[in-house]
ChimeraX commands (.cxc) that place a marker at each C-alpha (Angstrom):
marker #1 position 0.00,0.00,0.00 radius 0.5
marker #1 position 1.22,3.49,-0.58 radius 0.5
marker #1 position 2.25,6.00,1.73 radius 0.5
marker #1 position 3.11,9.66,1.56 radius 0.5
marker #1 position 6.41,10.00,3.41 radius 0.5
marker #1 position 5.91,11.27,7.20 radius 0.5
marker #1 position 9.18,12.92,8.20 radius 0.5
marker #1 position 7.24,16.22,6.76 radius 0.5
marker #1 position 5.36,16.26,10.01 radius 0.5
marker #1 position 8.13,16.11,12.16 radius 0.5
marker #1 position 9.79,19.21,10.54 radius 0.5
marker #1 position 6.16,21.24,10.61 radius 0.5
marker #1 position 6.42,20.18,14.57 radius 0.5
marker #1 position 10.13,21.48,14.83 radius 0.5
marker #1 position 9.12,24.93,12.25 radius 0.5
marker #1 position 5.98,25.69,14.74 radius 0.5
marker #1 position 8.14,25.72,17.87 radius 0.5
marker #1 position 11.14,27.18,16.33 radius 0.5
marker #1 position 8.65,30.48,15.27 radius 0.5
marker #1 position 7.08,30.41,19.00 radius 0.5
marker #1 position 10.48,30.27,20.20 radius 0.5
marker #1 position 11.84,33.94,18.15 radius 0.5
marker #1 position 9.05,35.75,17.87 radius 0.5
marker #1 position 8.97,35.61,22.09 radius 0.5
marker #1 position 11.38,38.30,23.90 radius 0.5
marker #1 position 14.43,36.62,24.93 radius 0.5
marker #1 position 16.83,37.17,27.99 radius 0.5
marker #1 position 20.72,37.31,26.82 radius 0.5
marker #1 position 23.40,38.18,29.00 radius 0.5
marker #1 position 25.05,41.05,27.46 radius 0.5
marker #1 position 21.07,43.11,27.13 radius 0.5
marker #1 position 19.30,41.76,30.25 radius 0.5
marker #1 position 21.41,43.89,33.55 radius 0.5
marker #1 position 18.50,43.45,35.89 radius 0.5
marker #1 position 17.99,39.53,34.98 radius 0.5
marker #1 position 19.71,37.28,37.44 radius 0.5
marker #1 position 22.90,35.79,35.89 radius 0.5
marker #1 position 21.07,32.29,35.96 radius 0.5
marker #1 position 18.15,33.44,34.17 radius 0.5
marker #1 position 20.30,34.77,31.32 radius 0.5
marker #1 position 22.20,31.72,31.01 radius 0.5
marker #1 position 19.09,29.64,31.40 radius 0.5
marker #1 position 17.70,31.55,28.17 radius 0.5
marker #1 position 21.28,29.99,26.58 radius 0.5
marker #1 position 19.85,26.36,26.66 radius 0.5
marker #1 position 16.07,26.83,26.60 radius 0.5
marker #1 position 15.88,27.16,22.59 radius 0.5
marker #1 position 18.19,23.92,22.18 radius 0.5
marker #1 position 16.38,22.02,24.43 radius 0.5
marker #1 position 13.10,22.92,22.91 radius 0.5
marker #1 position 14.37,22.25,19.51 radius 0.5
marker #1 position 15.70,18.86,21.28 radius 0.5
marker #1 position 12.23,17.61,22.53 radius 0.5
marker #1 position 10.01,18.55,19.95 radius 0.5
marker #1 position 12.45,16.38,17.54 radius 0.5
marker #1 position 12.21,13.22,19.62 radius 0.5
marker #1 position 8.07,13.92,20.86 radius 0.5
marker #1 position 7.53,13.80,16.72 radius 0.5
marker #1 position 9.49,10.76,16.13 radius 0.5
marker #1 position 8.22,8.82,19.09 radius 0.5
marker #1 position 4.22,9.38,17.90 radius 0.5
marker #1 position 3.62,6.05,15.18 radius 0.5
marker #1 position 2.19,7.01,12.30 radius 0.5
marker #1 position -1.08,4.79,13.42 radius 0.5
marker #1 position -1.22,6.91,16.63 radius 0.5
marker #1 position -1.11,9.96,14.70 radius 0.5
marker #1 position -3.93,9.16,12.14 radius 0.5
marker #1 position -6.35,7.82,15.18 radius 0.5
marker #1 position -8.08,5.06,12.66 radius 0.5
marker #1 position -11.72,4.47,13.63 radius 0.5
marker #1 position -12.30,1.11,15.31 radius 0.5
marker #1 position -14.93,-1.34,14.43 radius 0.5
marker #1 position -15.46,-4.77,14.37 radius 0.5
marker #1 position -16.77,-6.81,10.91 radius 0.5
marker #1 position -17.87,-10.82,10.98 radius 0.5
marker #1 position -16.32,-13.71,8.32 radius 0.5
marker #1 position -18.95,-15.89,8.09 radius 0.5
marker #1 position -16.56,-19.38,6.65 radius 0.5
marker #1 position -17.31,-23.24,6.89 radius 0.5
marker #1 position -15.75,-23.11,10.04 radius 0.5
marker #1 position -18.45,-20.62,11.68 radius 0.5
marker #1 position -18.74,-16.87,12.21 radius 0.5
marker #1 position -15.42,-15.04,13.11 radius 0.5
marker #1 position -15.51,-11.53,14.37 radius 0.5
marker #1 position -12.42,-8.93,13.50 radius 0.5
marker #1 position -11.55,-6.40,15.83 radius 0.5
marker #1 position -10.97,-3.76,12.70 radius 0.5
marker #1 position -9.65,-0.12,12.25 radius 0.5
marker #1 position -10.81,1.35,9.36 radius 0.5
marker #1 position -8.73,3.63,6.94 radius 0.5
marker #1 position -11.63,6.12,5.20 radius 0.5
marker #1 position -9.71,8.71,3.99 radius 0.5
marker #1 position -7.28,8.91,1.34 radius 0.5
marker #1 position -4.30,9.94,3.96 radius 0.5
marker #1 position -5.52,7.00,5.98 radius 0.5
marker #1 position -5.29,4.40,2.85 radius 0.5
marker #1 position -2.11,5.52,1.72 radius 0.5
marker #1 position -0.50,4.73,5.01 radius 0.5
marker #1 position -2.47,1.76,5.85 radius 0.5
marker #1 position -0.25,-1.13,8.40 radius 0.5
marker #1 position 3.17,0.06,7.08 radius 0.5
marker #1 position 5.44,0.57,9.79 radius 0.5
marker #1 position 3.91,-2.16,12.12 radius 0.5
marker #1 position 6.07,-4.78,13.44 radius 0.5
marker #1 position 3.03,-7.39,14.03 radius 0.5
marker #1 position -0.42,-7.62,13.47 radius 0.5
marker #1 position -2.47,-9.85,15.94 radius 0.5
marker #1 position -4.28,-12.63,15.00 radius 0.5
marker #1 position -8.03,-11.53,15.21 radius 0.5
marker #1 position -7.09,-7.69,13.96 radius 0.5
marker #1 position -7.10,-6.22,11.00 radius 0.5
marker #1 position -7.88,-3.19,8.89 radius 0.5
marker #1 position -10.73,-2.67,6.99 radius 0.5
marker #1 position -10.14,-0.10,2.77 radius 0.5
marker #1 position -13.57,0.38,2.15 radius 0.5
marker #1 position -14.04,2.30,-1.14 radius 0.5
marker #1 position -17.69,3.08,-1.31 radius 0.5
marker #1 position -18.22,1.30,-4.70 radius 0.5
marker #1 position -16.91,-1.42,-6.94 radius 0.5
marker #1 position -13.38,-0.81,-8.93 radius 0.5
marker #1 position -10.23,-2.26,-9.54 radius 0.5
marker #1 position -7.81,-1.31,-6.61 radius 0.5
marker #1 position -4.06,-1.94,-6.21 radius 0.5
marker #1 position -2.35,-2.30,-3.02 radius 0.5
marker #1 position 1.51,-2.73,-2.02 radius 0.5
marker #1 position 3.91,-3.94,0.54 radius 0.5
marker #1 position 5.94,-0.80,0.64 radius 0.5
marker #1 position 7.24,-0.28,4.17 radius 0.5
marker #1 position 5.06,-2.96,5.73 radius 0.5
marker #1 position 6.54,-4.72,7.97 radius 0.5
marker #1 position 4.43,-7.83,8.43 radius 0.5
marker #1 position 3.08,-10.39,5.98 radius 0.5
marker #1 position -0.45,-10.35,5.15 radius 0.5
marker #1 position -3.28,-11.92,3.51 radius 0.5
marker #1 position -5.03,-9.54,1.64 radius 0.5
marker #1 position -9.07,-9.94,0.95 radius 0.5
marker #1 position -10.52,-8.37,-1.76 radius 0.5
marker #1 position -14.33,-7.99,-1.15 radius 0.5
marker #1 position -17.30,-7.17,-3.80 radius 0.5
marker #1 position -20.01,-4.85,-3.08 radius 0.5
marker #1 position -22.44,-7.11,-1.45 radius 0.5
marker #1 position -19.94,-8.68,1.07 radius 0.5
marker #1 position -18.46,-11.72,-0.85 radius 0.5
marker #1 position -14.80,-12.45,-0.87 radius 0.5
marker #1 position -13.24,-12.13,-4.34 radius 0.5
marker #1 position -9.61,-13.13,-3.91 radius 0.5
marker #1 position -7.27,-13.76,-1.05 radius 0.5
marker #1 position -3.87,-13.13,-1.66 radius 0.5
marker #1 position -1.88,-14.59,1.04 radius 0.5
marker #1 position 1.61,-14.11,2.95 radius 0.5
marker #1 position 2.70,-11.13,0.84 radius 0.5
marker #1 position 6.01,-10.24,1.12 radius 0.5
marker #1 position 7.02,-7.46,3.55 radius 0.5
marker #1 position 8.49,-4.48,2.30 radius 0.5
marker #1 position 7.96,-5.65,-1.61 radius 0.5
marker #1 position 6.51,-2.75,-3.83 radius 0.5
marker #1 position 4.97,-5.36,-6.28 radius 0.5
marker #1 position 1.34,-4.20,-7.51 radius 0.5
marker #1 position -0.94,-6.52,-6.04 radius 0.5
marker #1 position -4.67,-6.04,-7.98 radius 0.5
marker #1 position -7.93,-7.23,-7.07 radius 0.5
marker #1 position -8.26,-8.73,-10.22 radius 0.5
marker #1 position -11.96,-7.39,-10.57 radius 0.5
marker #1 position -13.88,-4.76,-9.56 radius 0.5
marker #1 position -14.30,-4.75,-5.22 radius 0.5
marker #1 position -15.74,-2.20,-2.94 radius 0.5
marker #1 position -13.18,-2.94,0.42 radius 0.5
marker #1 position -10.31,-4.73,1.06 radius 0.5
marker #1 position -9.63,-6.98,4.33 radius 0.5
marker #1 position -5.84,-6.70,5.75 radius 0.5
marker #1 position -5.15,-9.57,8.24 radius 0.5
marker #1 position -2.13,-11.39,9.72 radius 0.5
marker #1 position -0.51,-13.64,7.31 radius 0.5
marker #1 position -2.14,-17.31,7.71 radius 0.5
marker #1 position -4.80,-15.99,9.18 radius 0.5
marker #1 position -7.29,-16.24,6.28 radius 0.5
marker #1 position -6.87,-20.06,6.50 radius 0.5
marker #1 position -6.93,-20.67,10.11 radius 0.5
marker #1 position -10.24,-19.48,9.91 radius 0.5
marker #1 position -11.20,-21.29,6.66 radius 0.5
marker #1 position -11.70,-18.13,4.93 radius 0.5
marker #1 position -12.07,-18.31,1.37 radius 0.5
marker #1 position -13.27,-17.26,-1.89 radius 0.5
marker #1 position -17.32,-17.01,-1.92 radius 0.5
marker #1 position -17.36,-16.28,2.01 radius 0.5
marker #1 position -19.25,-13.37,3.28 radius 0.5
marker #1 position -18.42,-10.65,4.96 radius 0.5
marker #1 position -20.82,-8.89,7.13 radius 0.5
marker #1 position -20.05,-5.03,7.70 radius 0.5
marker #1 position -21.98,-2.09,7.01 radius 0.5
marker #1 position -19.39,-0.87,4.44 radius 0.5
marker #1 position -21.49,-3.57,2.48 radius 0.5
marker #1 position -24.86,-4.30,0.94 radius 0.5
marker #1 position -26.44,-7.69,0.82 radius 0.5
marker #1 position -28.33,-8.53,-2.44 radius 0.5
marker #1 position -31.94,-8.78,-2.20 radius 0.5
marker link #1:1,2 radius 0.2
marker link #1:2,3 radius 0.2
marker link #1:3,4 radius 0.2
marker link #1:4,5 radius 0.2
marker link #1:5,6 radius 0.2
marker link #1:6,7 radius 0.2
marker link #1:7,8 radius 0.2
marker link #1:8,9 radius 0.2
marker link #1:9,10 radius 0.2
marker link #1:10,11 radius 0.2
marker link #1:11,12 radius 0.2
marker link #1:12,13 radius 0.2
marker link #1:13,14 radius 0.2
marker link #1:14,15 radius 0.2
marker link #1:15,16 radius 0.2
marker link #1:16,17 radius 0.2
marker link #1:17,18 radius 0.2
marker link #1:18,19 radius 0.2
marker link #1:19,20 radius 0.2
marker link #1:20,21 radius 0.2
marker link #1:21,22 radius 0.2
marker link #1:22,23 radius 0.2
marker link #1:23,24 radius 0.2
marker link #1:24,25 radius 0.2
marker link #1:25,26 radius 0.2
marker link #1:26,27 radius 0.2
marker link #1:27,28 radius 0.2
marker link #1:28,29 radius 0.2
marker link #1:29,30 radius 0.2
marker link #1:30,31 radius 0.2
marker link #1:31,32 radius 0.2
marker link #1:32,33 radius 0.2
marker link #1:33,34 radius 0.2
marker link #1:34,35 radius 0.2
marker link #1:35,36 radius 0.2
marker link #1:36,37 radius 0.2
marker link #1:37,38 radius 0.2
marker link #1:38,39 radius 0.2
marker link #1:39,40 radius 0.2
marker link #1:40,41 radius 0.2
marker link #1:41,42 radius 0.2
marker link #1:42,43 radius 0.2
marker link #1:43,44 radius 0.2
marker link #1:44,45 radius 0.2
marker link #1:45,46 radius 0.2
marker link #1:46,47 radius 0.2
marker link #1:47,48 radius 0.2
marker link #1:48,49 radius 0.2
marker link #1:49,50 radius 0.2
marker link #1:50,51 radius 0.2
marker link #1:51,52 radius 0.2
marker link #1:52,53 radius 0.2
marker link #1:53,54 radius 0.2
marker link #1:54,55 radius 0.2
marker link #1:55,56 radius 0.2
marker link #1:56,57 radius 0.2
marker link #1:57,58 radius 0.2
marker link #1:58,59 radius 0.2
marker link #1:59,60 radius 0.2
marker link #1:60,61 radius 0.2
marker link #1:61,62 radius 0.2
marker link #1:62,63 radius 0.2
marker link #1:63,64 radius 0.2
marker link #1:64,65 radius 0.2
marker link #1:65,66 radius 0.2
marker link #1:66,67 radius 0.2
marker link #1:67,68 radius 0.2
marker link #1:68,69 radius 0.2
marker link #1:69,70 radius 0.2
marker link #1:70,71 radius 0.2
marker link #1:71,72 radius 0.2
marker link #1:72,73 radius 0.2
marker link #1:73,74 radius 0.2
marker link #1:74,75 radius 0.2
marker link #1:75,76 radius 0.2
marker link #1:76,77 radius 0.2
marker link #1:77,78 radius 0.2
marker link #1:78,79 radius 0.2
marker link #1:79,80 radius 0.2
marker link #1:80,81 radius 0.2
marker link #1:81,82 radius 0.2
marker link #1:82,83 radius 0.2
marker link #1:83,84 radius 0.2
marker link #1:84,85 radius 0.2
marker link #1:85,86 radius 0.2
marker link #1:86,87 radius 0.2
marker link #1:87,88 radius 0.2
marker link #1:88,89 radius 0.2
marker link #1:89,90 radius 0.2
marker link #1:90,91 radius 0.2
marker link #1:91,92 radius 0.2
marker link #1:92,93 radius 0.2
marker link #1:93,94 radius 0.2
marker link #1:94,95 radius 0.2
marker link #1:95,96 radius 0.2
marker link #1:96,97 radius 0.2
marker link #1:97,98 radius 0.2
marker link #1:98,99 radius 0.2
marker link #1:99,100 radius 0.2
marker link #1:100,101 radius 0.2
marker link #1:101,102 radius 0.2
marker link #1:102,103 radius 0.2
marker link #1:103,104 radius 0.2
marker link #1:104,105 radius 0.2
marker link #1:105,106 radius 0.2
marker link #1:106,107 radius 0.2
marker link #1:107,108 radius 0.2
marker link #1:108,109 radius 0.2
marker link #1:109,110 radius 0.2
marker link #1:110,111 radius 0.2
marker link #1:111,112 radius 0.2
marker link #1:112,113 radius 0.2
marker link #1:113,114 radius 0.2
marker link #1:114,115 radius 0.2
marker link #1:115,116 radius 0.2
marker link #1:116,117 radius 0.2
marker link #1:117,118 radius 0.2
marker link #1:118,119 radius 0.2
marker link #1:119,120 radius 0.2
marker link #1:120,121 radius 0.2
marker link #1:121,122 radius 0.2
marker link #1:122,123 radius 0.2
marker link #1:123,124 radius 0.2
marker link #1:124,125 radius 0.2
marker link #1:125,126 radius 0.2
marker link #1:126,127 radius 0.2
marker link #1:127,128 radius 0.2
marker link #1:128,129 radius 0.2
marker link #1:129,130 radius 0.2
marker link #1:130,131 radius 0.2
marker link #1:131,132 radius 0.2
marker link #1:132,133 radius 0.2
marker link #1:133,134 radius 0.2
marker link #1:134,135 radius 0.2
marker link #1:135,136 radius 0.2
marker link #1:136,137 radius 0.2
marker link #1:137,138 radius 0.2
marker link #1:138,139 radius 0.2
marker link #1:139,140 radius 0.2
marker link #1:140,141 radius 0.2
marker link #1:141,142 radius 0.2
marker link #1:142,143 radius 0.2
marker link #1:143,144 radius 0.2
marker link #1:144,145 radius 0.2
marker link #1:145,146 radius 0.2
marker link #1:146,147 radius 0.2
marker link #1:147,148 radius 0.2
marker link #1:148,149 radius 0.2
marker link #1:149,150 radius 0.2
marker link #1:150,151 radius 0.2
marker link #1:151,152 radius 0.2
marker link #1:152,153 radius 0.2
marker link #1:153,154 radius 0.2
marker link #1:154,155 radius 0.2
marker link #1:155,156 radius 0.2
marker link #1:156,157 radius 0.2
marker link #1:157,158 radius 0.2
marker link #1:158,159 radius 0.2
marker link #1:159,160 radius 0.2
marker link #1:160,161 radius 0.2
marker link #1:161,162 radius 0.2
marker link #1:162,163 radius 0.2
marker link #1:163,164 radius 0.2
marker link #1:164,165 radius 0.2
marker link #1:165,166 radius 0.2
marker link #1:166,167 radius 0.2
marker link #1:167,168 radius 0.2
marker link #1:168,169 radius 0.2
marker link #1:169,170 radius 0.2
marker link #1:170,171 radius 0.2
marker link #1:171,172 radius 0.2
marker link #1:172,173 radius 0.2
marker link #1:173,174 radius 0.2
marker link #1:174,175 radius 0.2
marker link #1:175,176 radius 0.2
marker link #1:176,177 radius 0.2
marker link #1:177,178 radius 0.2
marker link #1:178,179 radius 0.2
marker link #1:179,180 radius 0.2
marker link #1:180,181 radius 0.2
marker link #1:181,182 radius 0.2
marker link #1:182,183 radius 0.2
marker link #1:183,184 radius 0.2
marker link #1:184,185 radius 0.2
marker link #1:185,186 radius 0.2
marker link #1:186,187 radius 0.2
marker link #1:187,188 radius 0.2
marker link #1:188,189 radius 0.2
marker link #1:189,190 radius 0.2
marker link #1:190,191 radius 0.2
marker link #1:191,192 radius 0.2
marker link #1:192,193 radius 0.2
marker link #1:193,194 radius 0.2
marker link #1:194,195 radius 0.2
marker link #1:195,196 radius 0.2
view
């Protein structure tokens, strides 16, 4: 899946704080006669330090914690029975383009849920993903079109639905068939309409 690089955030973070930090009146030691000598050297560090922070506080946020995906939860209904998915679900276009990149795992009964709002062909990607996964490619009314499964982390090979879906499924790798999941299954969410 694609992603828009994030280190542009970190320097907006740095480029607020720097502004905050010169437009404010400033102590120095050779203006300041009536500040005490430690408040003028204090003034010395303060702008370093801030600049220090702020670069660490921006790194330390994950891009997931950033975005704040909606959670949810969707059902597989397989052979095997119903299965529910604790899901987040990427809706906007920012949200899609990051996706599960940068995880290091994804737990088995989690995923993340593409929805598109209609049918169309979509591509997806393994750039900076971390973690294998099985990819589901839903149609419109909730049935499974393709699984592709284990994908290879990190690989920026185009990997198509192959036919016109509305959503596509992220899981764990493997976990499509420890729950029997295949082509033809349903999925129940309300990103989808059941035919009548």
């Amino acid at each position: 899946m694609g992603c828009r690089p994030t280190f542009h955030r970190s320097i907006e973070t740095l480029a607020g704080i720097g502004a905050a930090f010169t437009s404010a009146p400033m102590l120095h030691p050779l203006n300041s006669s009536r500040a005490a000598p430690w408040v003028a050297l204090l003034s010395w560090f303060a702008i370093p330090l801030a600049f220090s922070l702020a670069f660490w506080a921006a790194f330390m946020i994950s891009p997931a914690e950033a975005q704040n995906f909606r959670r949810d939860k969707l059902t597989l209904k397989t052979a095997s029975g119903a299965h529910v998915i604790d899901i987040e679900v990427a809706e906007t276009n920012e949200q899609k383009q990051l996706g599960l990149m940068y995880r290091t795992s994804v737990p088995p009964g989690t995923g993340m849920l593409f929805p598109y709002g209609g049918a169309q062909e979509v591509s997806m990607w393994m750039k900076n993903t971390y973690s294998s996964l099985d990819m589901i490619f839903i149609r419109s009314d909730g049935t499974v079109h393709r699984i592709e499964q284990s994908t290879e982390p990190l690989s920026e090979r185009v990997i198509s639905s192959k036919g016109p879906v509305a959503a596509v499924l992220e899981l764990g790798a493997g976990e499509s068939k420890r729950l029997g999941l295949k082509p033809g299954d349903k999925v129940e969410h309300a990103s989808f309409k059941a035919k009548k």
